[in-house]
Wavefront OBJ file of the C-alpha trace (Angstrom):
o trace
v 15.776 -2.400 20.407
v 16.951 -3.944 17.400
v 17.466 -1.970 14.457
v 15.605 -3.278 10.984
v 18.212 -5.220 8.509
v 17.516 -5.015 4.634
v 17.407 -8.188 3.390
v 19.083 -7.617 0.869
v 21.474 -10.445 1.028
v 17.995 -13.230 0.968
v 17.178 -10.247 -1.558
v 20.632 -11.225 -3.833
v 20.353 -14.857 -3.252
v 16.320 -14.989 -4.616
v 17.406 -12.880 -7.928
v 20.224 -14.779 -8.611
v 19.832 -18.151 -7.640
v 16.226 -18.882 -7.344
v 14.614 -16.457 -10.582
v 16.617 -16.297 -13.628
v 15.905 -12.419 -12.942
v 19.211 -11.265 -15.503
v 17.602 -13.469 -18.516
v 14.071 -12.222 -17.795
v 14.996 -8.897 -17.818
v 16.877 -9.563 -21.578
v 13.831 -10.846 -22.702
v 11.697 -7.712 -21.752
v 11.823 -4.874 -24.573
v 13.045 -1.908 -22.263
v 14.328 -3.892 -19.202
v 17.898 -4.872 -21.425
v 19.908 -3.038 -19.225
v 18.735 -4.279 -16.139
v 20.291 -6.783 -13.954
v 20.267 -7.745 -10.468
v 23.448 -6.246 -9.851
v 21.637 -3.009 -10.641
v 18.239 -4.066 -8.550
v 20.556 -5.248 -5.516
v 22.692 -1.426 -5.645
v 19.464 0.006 -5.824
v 17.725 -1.638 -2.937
v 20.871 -1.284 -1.149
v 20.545 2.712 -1.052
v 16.745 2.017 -0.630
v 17.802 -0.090 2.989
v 19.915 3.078 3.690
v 16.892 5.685 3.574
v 14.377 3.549 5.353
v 16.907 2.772 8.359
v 18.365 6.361 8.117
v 14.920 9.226 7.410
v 12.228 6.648 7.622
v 12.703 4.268 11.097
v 13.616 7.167 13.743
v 10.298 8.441 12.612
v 8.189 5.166 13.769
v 7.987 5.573 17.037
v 7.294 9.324 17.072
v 4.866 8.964 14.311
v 2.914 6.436 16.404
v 2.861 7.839 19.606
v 2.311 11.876 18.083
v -0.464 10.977 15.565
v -2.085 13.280 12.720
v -4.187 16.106 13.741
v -7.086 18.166 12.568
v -7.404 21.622 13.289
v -8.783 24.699 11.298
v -9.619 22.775 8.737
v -6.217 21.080 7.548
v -4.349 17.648 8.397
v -0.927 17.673 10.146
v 1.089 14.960 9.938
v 3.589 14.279 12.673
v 6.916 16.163 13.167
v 9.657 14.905 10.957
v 6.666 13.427 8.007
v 6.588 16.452 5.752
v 10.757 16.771 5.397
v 10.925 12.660 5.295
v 8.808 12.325 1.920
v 10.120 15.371 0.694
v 13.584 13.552 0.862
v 12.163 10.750 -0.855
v 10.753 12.649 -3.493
v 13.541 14.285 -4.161
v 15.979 11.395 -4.113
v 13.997 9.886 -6.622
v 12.042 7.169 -4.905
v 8.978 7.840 -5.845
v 9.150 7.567 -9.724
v 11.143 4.113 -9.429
v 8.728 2.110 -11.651
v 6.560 4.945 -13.121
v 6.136 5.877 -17.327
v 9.275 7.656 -18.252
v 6.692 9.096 -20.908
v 5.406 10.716 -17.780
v 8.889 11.616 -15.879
v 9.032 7.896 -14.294
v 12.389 5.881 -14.014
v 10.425 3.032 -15.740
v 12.244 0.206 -13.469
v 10.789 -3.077 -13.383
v 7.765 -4.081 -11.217
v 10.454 -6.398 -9.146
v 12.589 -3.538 -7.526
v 9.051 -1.724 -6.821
v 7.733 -4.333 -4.692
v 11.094 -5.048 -2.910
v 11.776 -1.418 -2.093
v 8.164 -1.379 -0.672
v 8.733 -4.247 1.391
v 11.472 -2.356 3.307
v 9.455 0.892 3.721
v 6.519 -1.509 4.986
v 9.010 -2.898 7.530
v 10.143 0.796 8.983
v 7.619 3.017 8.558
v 3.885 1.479 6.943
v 1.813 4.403 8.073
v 4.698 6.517 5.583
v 4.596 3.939 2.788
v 0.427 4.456 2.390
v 1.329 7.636 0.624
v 3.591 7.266 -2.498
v 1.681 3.225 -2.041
v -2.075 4.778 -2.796
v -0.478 7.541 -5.045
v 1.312 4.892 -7.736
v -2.363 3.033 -7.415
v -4.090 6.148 -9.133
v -1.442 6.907 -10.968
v -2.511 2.914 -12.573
v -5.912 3.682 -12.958
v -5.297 7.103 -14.985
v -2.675 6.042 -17.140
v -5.052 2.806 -18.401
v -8.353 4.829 -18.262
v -8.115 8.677 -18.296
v -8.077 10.697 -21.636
v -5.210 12.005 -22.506
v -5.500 15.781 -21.459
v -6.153 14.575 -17.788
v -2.548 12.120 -18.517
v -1.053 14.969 -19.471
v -2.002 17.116 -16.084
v -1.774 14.915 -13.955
v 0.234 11.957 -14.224
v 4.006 13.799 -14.657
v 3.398 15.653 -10.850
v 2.143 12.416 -9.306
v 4.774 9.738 -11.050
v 7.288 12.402 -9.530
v 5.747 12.373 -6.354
v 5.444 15.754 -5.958
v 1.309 15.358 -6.149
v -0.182 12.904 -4.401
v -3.134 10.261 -4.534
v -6.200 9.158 -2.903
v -8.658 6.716 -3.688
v -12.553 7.589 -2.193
v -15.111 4.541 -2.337
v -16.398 3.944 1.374
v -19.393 5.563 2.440
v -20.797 4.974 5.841
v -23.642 2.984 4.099
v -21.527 1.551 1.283
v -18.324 -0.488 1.762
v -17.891 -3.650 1.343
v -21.779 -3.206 -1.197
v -20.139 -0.154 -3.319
v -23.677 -0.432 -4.739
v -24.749 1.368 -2.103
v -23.173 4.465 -2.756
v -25.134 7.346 -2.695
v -22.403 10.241 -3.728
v -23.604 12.209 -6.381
v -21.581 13.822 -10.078
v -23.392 16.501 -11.625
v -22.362 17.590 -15.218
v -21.795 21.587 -15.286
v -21.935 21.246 -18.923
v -17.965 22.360 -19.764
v -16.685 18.762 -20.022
v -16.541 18.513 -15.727
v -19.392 17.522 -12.605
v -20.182 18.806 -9.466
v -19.405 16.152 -6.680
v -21.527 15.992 -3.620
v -20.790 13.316 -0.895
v -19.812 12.010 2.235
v -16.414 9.291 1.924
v -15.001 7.405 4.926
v -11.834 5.756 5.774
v -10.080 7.908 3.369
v -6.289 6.873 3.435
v -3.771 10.288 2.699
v -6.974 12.239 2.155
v -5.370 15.582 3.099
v -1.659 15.869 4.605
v 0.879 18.491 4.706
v 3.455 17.765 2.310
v 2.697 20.475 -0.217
v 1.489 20.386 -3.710
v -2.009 18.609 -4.979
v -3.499 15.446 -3.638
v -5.369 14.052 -6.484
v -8.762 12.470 -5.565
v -10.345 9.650 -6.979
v -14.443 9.372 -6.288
v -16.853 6.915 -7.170
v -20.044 8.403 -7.884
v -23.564 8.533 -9.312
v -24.414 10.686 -12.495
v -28.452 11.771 -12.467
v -30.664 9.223 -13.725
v -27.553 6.182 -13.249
v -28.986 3.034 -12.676
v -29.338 1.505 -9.409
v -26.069 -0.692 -7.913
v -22.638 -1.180 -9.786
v -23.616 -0.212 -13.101
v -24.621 3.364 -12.227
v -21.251 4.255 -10.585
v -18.691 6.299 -12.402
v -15.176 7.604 -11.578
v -14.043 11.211 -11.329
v -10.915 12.695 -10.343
v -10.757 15.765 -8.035
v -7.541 17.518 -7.026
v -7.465 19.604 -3.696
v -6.144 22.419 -6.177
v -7.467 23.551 -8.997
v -4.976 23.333 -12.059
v -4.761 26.780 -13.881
v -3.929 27.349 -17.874
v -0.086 26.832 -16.629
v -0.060 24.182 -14.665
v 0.437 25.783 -11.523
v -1.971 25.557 -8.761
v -5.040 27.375 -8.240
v -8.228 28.010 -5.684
v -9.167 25.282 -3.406
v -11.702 22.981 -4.664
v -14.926 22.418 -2.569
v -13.844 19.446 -0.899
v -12.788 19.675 3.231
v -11.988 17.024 5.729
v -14.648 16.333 8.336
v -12.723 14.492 10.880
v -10.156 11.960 11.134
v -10.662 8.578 11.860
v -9.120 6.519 15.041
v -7.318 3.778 14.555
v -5.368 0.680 16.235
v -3.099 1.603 14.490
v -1.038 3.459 11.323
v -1.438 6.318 13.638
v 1.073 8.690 11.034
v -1.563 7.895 8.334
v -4.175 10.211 8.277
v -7.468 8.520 7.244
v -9.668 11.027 6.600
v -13.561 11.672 6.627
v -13.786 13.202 3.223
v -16.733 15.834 2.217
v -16.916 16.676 -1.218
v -19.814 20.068 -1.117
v -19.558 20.524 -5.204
v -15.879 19.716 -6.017
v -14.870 19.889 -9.286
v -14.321 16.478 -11.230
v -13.705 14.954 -14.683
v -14.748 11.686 -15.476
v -12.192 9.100 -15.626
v -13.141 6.395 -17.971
v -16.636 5.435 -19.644
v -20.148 6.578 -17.542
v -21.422 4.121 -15.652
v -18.364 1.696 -15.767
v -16.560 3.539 -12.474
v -15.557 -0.047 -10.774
v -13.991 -1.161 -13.828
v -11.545 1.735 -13.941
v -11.224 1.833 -10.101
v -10.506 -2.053 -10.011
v -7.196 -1.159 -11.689
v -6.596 1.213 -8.851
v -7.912 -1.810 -6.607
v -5.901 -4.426 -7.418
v -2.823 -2.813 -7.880
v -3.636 -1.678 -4.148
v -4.372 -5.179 -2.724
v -0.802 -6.576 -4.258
v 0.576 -3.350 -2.370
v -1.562 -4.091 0.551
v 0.083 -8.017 0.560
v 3.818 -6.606 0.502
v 2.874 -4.228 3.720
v 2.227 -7.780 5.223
v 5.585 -9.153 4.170
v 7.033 -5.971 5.428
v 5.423 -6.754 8.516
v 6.461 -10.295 8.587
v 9.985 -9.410 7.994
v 10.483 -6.646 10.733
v 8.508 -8.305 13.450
v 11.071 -11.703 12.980
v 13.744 -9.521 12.874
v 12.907 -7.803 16.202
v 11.823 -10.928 17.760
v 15.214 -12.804 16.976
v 17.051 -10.065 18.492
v 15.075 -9.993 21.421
v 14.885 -13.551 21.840
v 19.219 -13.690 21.471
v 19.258 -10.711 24.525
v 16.644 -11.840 26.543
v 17.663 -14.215 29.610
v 15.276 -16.627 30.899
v 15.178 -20.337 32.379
v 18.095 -22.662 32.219
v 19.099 -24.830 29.339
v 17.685 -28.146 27.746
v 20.155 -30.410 30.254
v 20.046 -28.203 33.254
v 23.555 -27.336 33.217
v 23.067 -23.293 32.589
v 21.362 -20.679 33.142
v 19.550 -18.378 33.022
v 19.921 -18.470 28.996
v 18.753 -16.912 25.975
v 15.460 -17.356 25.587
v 16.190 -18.482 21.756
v 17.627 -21.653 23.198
v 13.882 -22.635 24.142
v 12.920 -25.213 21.449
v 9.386 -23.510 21.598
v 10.801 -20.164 21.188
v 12.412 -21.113 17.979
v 9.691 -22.871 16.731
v 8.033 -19.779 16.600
v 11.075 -17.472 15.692
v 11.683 -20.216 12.134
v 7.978 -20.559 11.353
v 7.942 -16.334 11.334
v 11.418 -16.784 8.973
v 9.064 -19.585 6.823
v 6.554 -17.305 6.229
v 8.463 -14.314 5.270
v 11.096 -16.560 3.375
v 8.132 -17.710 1.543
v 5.950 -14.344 1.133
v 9.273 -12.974 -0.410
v 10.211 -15.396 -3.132
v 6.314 -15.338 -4.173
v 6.177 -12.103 -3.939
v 8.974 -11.770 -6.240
v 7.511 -14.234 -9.077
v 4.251 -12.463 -8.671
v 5.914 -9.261 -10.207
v 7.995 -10.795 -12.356
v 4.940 -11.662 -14.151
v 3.704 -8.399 -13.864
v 6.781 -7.353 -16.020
v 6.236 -9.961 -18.636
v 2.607 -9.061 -19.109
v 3.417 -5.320 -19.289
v 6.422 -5.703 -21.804
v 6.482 -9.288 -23.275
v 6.412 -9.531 -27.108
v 4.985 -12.735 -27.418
v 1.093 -11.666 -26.867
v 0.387 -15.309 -25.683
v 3.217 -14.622 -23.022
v 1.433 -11.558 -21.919
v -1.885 -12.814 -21.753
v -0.788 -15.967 -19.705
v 1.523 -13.945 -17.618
v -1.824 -11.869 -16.759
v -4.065 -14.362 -15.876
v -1.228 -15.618 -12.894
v -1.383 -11.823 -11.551
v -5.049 -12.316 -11.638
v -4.548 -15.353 -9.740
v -1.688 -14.562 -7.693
v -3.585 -11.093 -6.791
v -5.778 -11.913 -3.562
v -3.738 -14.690 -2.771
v -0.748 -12.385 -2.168
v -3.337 -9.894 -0.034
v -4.906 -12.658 2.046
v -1.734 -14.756 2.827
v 0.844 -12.166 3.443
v -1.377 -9.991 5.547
v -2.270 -12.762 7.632
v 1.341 -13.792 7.635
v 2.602 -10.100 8.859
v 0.000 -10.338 12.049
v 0.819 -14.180 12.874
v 4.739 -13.273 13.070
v 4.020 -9.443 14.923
v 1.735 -12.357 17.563
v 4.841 -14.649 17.326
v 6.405 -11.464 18.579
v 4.950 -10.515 21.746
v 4.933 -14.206 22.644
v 8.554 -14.017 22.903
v 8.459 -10.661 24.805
v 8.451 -11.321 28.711
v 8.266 -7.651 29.526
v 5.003 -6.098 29.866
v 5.335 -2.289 30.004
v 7.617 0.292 28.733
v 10.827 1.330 31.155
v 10.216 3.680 33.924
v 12.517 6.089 31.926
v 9.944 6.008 28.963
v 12.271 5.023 26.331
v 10.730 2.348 23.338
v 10.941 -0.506 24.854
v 10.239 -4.176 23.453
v 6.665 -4.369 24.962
v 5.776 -0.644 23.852
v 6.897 -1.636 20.478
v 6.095 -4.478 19.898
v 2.115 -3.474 20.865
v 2.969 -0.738 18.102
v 3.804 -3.223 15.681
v 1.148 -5.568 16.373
v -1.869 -2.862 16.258
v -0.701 -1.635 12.781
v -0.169 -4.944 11.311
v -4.309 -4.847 11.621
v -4.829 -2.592 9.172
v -3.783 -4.040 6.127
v -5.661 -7.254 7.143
v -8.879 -5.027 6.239
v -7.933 -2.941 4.054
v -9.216 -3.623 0.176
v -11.433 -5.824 1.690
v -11.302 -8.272 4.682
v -10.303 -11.618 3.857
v -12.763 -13.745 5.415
v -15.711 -10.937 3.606
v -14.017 -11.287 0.136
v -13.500 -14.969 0.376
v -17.248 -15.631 1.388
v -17.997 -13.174 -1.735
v -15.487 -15.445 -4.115
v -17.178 -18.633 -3.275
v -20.660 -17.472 -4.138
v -19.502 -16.155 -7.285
v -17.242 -19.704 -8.322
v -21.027 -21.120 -6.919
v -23.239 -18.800 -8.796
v -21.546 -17.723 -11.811
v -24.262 -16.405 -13.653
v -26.276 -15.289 -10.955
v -23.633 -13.328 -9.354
v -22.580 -11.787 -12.969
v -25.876 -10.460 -13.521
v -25.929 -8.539 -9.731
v -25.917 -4.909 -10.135
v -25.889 -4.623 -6.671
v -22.716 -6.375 -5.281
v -18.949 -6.506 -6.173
v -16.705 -8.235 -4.714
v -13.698 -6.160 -3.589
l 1 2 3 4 5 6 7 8 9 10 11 12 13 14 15 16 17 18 19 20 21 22 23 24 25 26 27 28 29 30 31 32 33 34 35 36 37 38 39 40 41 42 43 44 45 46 47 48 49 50 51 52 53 54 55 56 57 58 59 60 61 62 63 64 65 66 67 68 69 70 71 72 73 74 75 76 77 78 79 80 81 82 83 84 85 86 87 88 89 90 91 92 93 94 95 96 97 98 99 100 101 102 103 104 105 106 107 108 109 110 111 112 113 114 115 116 117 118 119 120 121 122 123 124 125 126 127 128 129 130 131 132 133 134 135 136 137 138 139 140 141 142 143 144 145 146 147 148 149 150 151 152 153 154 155 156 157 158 159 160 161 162 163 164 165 166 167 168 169 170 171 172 173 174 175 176 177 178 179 180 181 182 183 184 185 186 187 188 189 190 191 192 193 194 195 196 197 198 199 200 201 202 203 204 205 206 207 208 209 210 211 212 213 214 215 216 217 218 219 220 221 222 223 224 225 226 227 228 229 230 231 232 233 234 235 236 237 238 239 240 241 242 243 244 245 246 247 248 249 250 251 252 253 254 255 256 257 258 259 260 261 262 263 264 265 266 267 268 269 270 271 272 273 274 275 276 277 278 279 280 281 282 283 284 285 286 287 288 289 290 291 292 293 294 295 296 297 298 299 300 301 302 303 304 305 306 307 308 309 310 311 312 313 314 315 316 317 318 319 320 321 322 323 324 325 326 327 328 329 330 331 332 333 334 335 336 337 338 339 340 341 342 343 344 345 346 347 348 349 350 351 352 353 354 355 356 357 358 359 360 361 362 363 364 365 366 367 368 369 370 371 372 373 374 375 376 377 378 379 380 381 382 383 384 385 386 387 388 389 390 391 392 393 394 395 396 397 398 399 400 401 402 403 404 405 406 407 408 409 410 411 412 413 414 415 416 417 418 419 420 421 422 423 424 425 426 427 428 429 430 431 432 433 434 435 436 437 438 439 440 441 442 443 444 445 446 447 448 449 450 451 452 453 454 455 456 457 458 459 460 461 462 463 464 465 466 467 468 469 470 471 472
């Protein structure tokens, strides 16, 4: 099996040749001092801890699962100490608010450092992925007593996040939502509800997981415009921060997947948790679409994650694989990578994640001059690309990641794992290939949100006045 390679050499060459990444970064009020000398020697010890905690635990993450039992999620053997490790070497605060006990690194270094855990391990990246969505959606909309709770634990990593909108009635229509908030009438609501497909809904990593629910306050309009946002933490926060009695939330089952098998998505119950409103009533999607979006452009890099591993173990197969005889006849049998159709396939997999990369890279470049810019027109231009850029990054690079894991298995000529039962090519690539579905769906399926994009670009007004659809 071949081991995963950080790019970091394409990595180097994109920074410093392609992006003027050094003057950028001069430009940016609080980026000064970064440079991609910097960016490179940190994704360089970033390459180290994905090949060295985070890849061993693949395999035995995919084939041991999560499990549910009295109540409480286990994640598989090794999970727990792994993100402990990377909370406590610092990886999880890489881009966050140093207001909030974040590093406060550019957007650039975030994405590329999630690339390479979306190559090794994606079912271990959903965690501290979903977490620095929420932490997005309470730093913009949250007051700031919730800020102050909440947001230093989960920038650290040492809390984590989950995001609750599916109901088995409402997914892809959020309108549909029937989850209810009742005020109590100290400043927080009683949730009561049912939420599927619930990505890190419970684990076993310690600390809080910070929940955050889309609901219906009494007498809220029908559709979109009657749902707010609440958080919920599994824990209760007490007068000194430290953690309390179990809110009234418990997970019902967990779902079965294709794939992602080490993430456990959860089948959430909320019987009367306690929640505070995040945001204004009534305007839940708006607050949540921060969460969203930042969660899509996340979602995209999993696919160029994808992309990247799947060539790399293809082009190491194809080099070790002997099969056929040569172009002229003279050899054989040969490496199969000597097949012209064999590297069509291996250089349109290097295209796409060639490609995927470099955009990927401009994409959050922007996101850095819209966040820090001085020049407000700079900003507001620089926005309206991410806004662009956004599903176009989800779509594409998803679809790229399960085209190259296909690409893969083409080139694989075995068809079961060893009789000794060790990981072989077939066994993982089938791995790869079943988890590179999931983050084709998640935040939406592309074909569902495209359909939904044209009507609205059709129907402008129409569409805008719809309190019962959203396109997600």
């Amino acid at each position: 099996m071949t081991s995963y390679a950080p790019p970091v050499s394409d990595i180097t060459f994109l920074l410093g040749e392609v992006f003027d990444f050094d003057g950028l970064m001069r430009r940016l009020p609080g980026h000064e001092d970064v440079n991609a000398d910097l960016a490179v020697s940190i994704l360089d010890e970033a390459g180290k801890f994905c090949v060295g905690v985070l890849e061993p635990l693949n395999r035995s993450g995919d084939e041991e699962g999560c499990r549910l039992g009295n109540g409480a999620v286990s994640t598989p053997k090794g999970f727990p100490e792994a993100y402990r490790a990377f909370v406590e070497a610092g990886w999880a605060g890489l881009s966050g608010d140093p207001e909030y006990s974040g590093q406060g690194l550019p957007r650039v270094v975030q994405i590329l450092v999630d690339e390479m855990i979306s190559s090794v391990n994606l079912s271990f990246g959903l965690f501290p992925g979903l977490t620095r969505g929420a932490v997005e959606a309470i730093s913009r909309h949250a007051n700031s007593d919730l800020k102050a709770t909440y947001l230093p634990k989960m920038i650290s990593g040492e809390w984590t996040g989950a995001m609750a909108l599916t109901e088995a009635a409402a997914g892809t229509d959020l309108g549909l939502l029937t989850t209810k908030a009742e005020p109590v009438g100290d400043g927080s609501y009683r949730i009561k509800g049912t939420k599927i497909f619930i990505s890190s809904g419970d684990h076993d990593f310690g600390g809080n997981i910070i929940h955050l629910i889309l609901a219906r306050l009494p007498g809220a309009p029908k559709g979109v415009k009657g749902i707010s946002l609440f958080l919920a933490p599994k824990f209760l926060i007490g007068k000194d921060g430290s953690l309390g009695a179990r809110n009234d939330m418990s997970v019902g089952s967990l779902e079965h997947k294709m794939g992602i098998h080490a993430q456990p998505t959860c089948v959430m119950n909320y019987d009367g948790a306690i929640g505070w409103l995040v945001g204004e009533a009534g305007r839940g999607l708006n607050a949540m679409f921060t969460m969203m979006n930042a969660e899509r452009l996340f979602v995209g890099i999993q696919g160029l994650g994808i992309a990247e591993a799947a060539n790399q173990k293809a082009t190491g197969y194809a080099r070790e694989r002997l099969q056929g005889r040569s172009s002229d006849g003279t050899r054989g049998p040969v490496a199969i990578i000597e097949h012209p159709d064999v590297r069509r396939m291996l250089l349109t997999g290097r295209s796409l994640a060639d490609a995927s990369r470099a955009l990927a890279i401009w994409t959050a470049m922007q996101m850095d001059i819209a966040a820090r810019h001085p020049d407000e027109a700079a900003r507001r231009e620089a926005d309206g690309f991410v806004a662009l850029l956004t599903p176009v990054v989800k779509a594409a690079f998803t679809d790229f990641g399960f085209e190259t894991a296909v690409a893969r298995s083409r080139c694989s000529a075995a068809t079961a794992t060893s009789a000794n039962g060790a990981w072989s090519s077939s066994s993982e690539t089938r791995a790869l290939r079943r988890s590179t579905r999931a983050p084709t769906a998640f935040r939406r399926s592309t074909s569902s949100a495209a359909s939904c994009r044209w009507r609205m670009a059709r129907w402008p007004r129409a569409f805008s006045r719809s309190s019962s659809r959203i396109c997600v």
